[in-house]
Rosetta silent file (secondary structure, phi, psi, omega in degrees, C-alpha in Angstrom):
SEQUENCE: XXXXXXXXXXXXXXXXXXXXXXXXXXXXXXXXXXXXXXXXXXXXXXXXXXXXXXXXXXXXXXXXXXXXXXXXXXXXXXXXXXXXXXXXXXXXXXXXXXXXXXXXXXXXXXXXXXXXXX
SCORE:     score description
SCORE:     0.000 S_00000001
   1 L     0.000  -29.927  176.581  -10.514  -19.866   -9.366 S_00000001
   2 H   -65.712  -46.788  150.920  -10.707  -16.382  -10.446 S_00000001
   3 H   -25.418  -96.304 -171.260   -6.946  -16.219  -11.650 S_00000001
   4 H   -30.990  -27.255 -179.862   -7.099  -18.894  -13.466 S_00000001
   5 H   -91.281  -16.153  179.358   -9.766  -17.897  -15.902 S_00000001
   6 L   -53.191  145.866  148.487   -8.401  -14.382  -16.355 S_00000001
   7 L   -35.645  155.653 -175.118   -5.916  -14.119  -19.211 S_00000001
   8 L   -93.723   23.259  176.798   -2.018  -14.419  -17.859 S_00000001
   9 L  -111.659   34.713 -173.024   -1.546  -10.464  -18.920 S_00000001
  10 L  -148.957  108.128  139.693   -4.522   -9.593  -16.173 S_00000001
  11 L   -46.098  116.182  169.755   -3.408   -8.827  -12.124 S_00000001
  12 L   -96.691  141.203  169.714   -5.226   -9.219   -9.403 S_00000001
  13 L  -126.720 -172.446  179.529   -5.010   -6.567   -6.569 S_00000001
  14 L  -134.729  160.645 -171.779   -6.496   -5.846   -2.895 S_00000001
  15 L   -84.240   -9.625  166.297   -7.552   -2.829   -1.528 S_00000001
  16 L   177.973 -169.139 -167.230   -5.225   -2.777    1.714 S_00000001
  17 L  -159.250  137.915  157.684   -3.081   -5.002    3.671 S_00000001
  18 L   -86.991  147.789 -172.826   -2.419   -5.088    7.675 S_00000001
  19 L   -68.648   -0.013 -158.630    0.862   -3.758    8.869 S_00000001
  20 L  -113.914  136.128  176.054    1.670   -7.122   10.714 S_00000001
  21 L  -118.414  167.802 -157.884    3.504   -9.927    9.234 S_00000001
  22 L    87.740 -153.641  168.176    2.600  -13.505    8.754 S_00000001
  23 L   -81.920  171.826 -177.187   -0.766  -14.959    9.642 S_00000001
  24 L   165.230  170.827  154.125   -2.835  -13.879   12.906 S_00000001
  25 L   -40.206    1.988 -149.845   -5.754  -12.954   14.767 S_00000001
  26 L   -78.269    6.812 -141.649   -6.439   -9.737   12.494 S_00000001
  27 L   -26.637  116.349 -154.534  -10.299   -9.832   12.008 S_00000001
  28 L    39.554   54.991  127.296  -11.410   -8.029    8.880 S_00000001
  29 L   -93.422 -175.640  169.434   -8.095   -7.299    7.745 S_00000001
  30 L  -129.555  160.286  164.463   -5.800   -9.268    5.068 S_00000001
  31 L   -88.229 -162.107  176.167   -2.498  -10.172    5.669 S_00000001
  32 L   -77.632  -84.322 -159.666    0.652  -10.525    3.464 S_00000001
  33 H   -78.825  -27.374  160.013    0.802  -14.211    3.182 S_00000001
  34 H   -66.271  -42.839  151.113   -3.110  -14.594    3.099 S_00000001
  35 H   -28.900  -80.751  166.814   -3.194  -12.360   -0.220 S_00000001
  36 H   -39.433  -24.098  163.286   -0.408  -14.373   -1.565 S_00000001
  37 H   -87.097   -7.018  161.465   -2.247  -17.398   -1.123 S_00000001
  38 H   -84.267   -2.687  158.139   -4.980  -16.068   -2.987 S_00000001
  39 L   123.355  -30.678  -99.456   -2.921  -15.496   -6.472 S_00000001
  40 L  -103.510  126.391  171.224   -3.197  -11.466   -5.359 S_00000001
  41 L   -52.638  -80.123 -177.478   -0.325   -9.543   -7.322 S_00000001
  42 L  -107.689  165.155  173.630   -0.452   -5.592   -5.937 S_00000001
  43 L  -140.835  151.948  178.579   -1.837   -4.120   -3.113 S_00000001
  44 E  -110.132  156.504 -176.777   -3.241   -0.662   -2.780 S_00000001
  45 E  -139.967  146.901  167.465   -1.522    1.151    0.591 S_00000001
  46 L    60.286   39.779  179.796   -2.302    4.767    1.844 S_00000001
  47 L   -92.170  163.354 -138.933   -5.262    5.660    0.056 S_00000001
  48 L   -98.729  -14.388  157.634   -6.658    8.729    1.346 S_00000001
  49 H   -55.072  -33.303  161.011   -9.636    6.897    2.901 S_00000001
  50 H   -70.962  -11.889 -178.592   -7.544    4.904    4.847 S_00000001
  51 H   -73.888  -95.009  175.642   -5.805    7.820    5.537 S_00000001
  52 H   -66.998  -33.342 -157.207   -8.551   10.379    7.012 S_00000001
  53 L  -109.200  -48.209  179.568  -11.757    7.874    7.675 S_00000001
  54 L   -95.780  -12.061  166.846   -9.540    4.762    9.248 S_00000001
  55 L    95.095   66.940 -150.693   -6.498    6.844   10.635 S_00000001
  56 L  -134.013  131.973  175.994   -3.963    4.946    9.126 S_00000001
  57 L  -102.736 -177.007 -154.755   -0.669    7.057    9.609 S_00000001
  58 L   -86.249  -46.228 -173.458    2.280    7.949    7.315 S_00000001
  59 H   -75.888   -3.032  175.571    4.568    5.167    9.310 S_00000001
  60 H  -122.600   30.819  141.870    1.757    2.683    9.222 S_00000001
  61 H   -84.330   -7.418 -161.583    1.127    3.077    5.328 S_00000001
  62 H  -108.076  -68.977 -177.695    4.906    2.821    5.087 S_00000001
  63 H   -53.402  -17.655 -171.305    4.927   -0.879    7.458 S_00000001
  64 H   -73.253  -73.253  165.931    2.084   -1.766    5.456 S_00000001
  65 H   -17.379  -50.872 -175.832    4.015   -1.151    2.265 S_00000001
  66 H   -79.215  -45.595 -174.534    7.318   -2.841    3.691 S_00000001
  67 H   -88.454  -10.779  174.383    5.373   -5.895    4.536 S_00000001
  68 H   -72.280  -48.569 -158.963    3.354   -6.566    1.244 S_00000001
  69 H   -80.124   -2.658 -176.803    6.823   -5.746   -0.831 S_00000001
  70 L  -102.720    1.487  168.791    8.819   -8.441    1.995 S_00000001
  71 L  -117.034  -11.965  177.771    5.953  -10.899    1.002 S_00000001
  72 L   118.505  -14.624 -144.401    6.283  -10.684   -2.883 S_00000001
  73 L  -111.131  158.098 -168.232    3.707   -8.829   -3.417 S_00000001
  74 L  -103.528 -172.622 -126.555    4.149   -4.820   -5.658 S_00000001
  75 L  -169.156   98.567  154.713    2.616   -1.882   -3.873 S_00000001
  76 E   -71.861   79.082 -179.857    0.400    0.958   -5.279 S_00000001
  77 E   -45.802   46.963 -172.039    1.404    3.432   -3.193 S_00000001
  78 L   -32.266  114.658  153.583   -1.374    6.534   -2.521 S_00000001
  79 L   -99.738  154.329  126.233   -0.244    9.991   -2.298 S_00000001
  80 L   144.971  168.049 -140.729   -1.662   13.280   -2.078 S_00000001
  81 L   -82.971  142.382  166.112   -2.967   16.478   -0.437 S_00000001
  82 L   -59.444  152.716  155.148   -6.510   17.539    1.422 S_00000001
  83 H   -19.454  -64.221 -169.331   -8.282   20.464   -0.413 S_00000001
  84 H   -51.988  -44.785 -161.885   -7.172   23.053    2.479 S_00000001
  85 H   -67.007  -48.683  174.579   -3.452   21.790    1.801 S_00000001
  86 H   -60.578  -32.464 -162.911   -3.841   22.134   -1.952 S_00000001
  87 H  -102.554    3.399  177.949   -5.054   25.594   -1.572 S_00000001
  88 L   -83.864   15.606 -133.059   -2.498   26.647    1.375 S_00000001
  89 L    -2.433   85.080  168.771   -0.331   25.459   -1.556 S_00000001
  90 L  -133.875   40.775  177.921    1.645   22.610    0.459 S_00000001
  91 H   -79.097  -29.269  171.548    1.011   19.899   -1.970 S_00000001
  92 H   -75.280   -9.627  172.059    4.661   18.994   -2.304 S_00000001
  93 H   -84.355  -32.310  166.695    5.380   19.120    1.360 S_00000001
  94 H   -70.633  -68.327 -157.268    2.219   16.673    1.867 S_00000001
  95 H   -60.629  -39.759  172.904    3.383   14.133   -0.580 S_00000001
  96 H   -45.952  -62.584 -179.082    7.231   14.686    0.394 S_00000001
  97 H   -40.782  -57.429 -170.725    5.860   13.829    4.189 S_00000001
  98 H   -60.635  -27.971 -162.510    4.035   10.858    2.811 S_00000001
  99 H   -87.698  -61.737  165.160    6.736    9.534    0.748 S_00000001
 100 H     8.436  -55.637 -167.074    9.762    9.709    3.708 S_00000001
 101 H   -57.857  -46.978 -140.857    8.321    6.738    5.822 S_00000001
 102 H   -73.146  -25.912 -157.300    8.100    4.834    2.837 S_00000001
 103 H   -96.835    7.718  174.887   11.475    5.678    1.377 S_00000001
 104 H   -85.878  -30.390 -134.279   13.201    5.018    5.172 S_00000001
 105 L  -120.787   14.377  172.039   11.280    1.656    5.686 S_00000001
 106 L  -124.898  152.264 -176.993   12.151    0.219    1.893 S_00000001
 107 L   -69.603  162.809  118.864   14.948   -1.356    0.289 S_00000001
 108 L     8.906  -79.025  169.880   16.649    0.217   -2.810 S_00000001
 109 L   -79.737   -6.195 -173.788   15.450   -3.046   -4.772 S_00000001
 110 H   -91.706  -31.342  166.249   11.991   -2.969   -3.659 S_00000001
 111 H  -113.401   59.330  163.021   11.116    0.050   -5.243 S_00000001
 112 H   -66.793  -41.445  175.806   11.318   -1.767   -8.533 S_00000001
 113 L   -82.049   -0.728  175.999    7.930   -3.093   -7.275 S_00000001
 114 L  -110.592  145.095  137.871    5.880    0.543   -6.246 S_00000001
 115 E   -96.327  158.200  165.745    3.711    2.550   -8.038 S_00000001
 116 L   -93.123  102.092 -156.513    3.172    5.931   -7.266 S_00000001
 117 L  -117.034   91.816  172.203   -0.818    6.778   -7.115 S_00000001
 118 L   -77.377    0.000    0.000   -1.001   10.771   -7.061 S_00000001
């Protein structure tokens, strides 16, 4: 119901996605195809909470990614470095490592459909 009253220039997004695809057993996660049936546009993947607090790893922000953009759905993509990293300067070697899974485990055409959240 909320889509519909929004304007059609206004996206709805979610805040993660599980790594699994289709429907399931996932208990406080969202899926792919459960998003989609709620109108949901984007997804955010790899955000650094999900990163460091839930342990979410570079290849399973990168399956997450590959199954929201293999469901329809576009892909905010979260990069970027801890403090320590930034001051060891190795922020482009953290974000290159982060970006790798994603650019092994995606099509060409898909990332017509990522943003890049530094």
């Amino acid at each position: 119901a909320t889509k519909e009253a929004l304007t059609k220039d206004v996206l709805i997004g979610a805040q993660n996605i599980h790594s699994h695809e289709g429907f399931g057993a996932f208990t406080g996660e969202h899926s792919a195809a459960m998003l989609k049936d709620f109108g949901v546009d984007w997804v955010i993947v790899g955000h650094s909470e999900r990163r460091h607090i839930f342990g979410d790893s570079l290849d399973t922000c990168a399956a997450k990614a590959k199954v929201a953009l293999d469901a329809g759905l576009s892909v905010v993509f979260c990069v970027g470095e801890q403090l320590e990293e930034q001051e060891a300067g190795k922020t482009m070697e953290v974000v290159e490592g982060q970006l790798k899974p994603l650019a092994d485990a995606i099509s060409s055409e898909q990332w017509g459909r990522v943003v890049i959240a530094y």
